[in-house]
C-alpha positions as CSV (number, residue, x, y, z in Angstrom):
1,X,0.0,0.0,0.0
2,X,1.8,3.3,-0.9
3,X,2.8,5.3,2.3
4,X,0.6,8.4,1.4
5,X,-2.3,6.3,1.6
6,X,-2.0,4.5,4.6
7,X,-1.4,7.9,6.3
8,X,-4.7,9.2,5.0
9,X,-6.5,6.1,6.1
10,X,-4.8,6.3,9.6
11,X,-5.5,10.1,9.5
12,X,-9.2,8.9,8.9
13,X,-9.4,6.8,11.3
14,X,-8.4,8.9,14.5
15,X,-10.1,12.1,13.4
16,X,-13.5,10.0,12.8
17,X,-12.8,8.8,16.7
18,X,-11.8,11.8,17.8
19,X,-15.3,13.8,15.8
20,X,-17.3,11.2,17.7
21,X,-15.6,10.9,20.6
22,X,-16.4,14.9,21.2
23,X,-19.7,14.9,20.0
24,X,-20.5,11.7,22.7
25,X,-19.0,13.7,25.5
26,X,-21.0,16.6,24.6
27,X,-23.9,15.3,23.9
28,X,-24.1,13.9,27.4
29,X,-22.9,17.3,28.8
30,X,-26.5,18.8,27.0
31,X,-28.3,15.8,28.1
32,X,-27.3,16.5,32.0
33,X,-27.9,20.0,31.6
34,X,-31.0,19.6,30.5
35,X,-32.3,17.2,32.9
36,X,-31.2,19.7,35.7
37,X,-33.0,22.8,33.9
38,X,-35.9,20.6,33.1
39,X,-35.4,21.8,29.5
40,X,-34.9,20.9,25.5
41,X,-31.5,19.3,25.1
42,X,-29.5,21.7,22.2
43,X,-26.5,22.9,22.1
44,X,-25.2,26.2,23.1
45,X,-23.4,28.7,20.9
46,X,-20.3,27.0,23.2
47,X,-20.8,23.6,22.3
48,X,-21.8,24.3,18.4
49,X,-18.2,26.3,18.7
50,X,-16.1,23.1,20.0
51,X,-17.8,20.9,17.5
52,X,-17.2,23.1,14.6
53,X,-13.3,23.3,15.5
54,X,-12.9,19.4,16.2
55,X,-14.8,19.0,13.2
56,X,-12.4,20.8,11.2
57,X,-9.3,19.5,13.0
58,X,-10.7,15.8,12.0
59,X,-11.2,16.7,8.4
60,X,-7.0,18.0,8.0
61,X,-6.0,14.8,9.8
62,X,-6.2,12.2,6.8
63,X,-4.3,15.3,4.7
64,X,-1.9,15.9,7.2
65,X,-1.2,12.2,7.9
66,X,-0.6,11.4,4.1
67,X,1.7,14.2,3.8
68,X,3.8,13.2,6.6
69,X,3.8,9.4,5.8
70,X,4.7,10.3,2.1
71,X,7.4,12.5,3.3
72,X,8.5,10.2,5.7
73,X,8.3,6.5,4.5
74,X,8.0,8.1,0.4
């Protein structure tokens, strides 16, 4: 398997468990909340903010990952 692709795959792989590894974690944070305000579980401008940048830092993973394998193992 050429280097540059196993580095995207690998890339894939830990920002996909990293994306839904934040959104568990928050989703239970909204959950608890609210339960305890006896409200409609959403997301605050907060949460919508860390989601957006995790999202985004999972998306230049497989990138990143294939450029440094390629420019390692290459």
């Amino acid at each position: 398997m050429p280097p540059a692709l196993e580095g995207a795959l690998i890339g894939l792989g830990i920002g996909a468990f990293l994306v839904l590894g934040e959104f568990m974690m928050l989703n239970k944070a909204v959950n608890e909340r609210a339960k305890k305000f006896n409200r409609k579980a959403e997301f605050d401008v907060t949460e919508r903010g860390r989601m957006a940048t995790i999202l985004r830092f999972g998306l230049t993973l497989p990138p990143a990952f294939a450029l440094a394998f390629w420019w390692i193992w290459g």
